[in-house]
PALOFI-736958 format. One record per residue (C-alpha): x, y, z; residue in three letters. Coordinates in Angstrom, 1 decimal. Last residue first. Layout:
% PALOFI-736958
{pt {X Y Z} 'ALA'}
...
% end
This chain:
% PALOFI-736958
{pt {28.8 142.1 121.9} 'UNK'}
{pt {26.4 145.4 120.7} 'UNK'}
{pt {23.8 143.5 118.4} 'UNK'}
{pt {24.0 144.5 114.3} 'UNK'}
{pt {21.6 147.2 113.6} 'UNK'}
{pt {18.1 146.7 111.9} 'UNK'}
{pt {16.4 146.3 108.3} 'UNK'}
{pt {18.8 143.0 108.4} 'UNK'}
{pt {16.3 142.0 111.1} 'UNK'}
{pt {18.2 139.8 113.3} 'UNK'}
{pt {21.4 142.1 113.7} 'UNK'}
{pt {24.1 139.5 113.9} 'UNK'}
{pt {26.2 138.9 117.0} 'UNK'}
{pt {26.6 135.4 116.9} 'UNK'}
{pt {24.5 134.6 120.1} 'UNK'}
{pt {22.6 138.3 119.7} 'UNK'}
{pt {21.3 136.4 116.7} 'UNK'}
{pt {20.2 133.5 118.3} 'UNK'}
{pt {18.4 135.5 121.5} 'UNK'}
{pt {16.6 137.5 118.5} 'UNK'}
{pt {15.2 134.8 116.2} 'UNK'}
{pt {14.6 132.7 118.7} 'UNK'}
{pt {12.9 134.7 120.6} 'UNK'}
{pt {11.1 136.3 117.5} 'UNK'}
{pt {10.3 132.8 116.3} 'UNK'}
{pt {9.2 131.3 119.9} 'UNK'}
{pt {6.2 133.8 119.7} 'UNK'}
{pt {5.2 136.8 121.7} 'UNK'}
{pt {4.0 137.7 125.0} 'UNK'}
{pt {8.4 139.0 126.3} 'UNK'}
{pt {7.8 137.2 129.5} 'UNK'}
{pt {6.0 134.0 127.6} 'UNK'}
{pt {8.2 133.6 125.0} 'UNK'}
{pt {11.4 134.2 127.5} 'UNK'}
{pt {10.0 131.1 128.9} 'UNK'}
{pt {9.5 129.0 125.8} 'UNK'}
{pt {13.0 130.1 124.6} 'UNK'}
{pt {14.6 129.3 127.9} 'UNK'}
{pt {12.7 125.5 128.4} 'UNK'}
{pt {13.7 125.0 124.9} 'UNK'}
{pt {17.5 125.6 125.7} 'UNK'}
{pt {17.4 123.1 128.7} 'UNK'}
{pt {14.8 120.3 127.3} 'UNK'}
{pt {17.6 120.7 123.9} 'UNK'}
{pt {20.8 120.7 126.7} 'UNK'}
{pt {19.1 117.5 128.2} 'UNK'}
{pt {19.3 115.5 124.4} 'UNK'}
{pt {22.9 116.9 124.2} 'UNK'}
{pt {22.7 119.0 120.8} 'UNK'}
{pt {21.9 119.1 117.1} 'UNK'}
{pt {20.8 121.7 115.8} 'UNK'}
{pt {18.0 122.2 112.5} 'UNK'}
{pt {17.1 125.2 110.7} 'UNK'}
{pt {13.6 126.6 109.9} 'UNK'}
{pt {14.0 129.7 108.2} 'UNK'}
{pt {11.4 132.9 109.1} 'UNK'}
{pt {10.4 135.3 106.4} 'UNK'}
{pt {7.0 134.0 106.5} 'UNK'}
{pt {5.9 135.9 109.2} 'UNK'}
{pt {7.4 138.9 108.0} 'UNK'}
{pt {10.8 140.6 110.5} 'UNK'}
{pt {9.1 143.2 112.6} 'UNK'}
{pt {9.1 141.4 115.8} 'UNK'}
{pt {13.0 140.2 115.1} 'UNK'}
{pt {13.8 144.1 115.7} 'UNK'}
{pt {12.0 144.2 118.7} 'UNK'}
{pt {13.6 141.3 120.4} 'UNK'}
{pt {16.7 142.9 120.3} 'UNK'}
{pt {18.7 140.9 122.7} 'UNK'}
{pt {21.2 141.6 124.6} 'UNK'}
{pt {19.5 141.2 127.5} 'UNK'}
{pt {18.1 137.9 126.7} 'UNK'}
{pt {21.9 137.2 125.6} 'UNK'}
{pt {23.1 138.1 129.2} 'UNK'}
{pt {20.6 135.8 130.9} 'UNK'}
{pt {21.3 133.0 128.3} 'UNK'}
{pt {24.7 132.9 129.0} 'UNK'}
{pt {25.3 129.1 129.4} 'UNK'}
{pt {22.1 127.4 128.0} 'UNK'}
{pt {23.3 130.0 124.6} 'UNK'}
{pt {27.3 128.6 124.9} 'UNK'}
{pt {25.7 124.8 125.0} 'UNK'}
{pt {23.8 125.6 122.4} 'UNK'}
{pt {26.9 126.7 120.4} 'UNK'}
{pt {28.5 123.7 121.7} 'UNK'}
{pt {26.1 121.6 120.2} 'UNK'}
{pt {25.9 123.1 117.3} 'UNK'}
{pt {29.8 122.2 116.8} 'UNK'}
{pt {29.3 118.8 118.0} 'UNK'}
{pt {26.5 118.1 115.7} 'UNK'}
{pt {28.6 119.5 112.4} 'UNK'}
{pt {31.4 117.2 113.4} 'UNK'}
{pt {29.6 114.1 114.0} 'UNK'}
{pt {31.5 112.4 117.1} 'UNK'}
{pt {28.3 111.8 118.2} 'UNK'}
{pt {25.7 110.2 116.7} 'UNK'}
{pt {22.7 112.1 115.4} 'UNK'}
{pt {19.2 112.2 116.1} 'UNK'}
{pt {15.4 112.6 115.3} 'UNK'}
{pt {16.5 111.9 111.7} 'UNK'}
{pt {14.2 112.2 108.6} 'UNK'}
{pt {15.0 115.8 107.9} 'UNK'}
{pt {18.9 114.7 107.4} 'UNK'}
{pt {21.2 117.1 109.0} 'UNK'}
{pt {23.2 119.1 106.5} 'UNK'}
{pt {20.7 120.7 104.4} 'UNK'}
{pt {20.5 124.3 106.5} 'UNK'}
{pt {23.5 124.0 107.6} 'UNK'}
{pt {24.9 124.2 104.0} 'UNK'}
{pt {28.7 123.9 103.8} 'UNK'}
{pt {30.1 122.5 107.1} 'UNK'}
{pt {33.4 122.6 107.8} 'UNK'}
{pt {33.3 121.8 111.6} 'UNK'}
{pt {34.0 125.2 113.1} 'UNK'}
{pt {34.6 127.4 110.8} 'UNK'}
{pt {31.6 125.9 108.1} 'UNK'}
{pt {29.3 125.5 111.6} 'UNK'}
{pt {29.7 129.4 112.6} 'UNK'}
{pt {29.2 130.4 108.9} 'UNK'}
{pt {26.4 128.8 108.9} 'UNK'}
{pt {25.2 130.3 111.8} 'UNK'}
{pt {25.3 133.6 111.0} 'UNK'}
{pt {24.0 133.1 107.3} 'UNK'}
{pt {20.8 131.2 108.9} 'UNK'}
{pt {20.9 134.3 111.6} 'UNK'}
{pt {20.7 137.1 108.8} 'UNK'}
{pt {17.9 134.7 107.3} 'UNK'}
{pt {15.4 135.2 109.9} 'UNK'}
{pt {15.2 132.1 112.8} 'UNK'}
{pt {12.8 129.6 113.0} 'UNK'}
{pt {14.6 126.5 115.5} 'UNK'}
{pt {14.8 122.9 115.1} 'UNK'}
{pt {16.0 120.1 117.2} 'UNK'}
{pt {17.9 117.2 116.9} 'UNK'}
{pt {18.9 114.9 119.6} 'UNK'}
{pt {22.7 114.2 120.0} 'UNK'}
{pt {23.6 110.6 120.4} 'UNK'}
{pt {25.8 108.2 122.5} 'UNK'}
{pt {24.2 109.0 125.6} 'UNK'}
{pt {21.0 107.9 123.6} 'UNK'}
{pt {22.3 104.6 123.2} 'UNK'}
{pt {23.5 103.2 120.2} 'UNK'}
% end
């Protein structure tokens, strides 16, 4: 298969709030049961027509799209207090140039906000499903 024919996986550190968040997202969507084991750790990619892929890719898709108003949504404080070693890594899948797109947006707002891809992440993600990052904090205004 080509890549055209595959969705690249990618993972993100994100607090536990946002694993729930999003695997709730994936089990309505696709009927997914644990995101968190789903996609094998082996694997750089996917085909498509996998349902669990598709539906992380269109939540991808939906965070390249309103970016902007999620950045401002955002509460990248909260996600600054969550412990280090608190964060979760969980695997996407998406279009190979949505991945290049998405990280290009973390890795930026990394650099505006000085701190690490894990509170970015952390917050722009859970402002994407309207979960408080930190569960210490308030759920996001959306």
């Amino acid at each position: 298969m080509s890549g055209a024919d595959r969705y690249k996986l990618f993972g993100v550190y994100v607090s536990q709030p946002v694993v729930d968040a999003l695997e709730e997202y994936v089990y309505d969507e696709a009927g997914v049961l644990d995101l968190e084991t789903y996609f094998d750790e082996t694997a750089d990619s996917v085909p498509r027509g996998d349902p669990g892929a598709t539906a992380t890719d269109e939540l991808v898709a939906a965070v390249v799209d309103d970016f902007a108003a999620l950045y401002d949504a955002a509460d990248f404080e909260a996600a600054a207090r969550i412990d280090p070693d608190a964060f979760v890594l969980v695997r996407l899948a998406a279009a190979p140039r949505r991945v290049a797109r998405v990280r290009e947006r973390f890795q930026a707002a990394a650099t505006i906000r000085e701190t690490d891809l894990r509170t970015v992440q952390t917050a722009i993600l859970s402002a994407s499903v309207s979960v408080a990052p930190n569960p210490e904090s308030k759920p996001a205004d959306r």
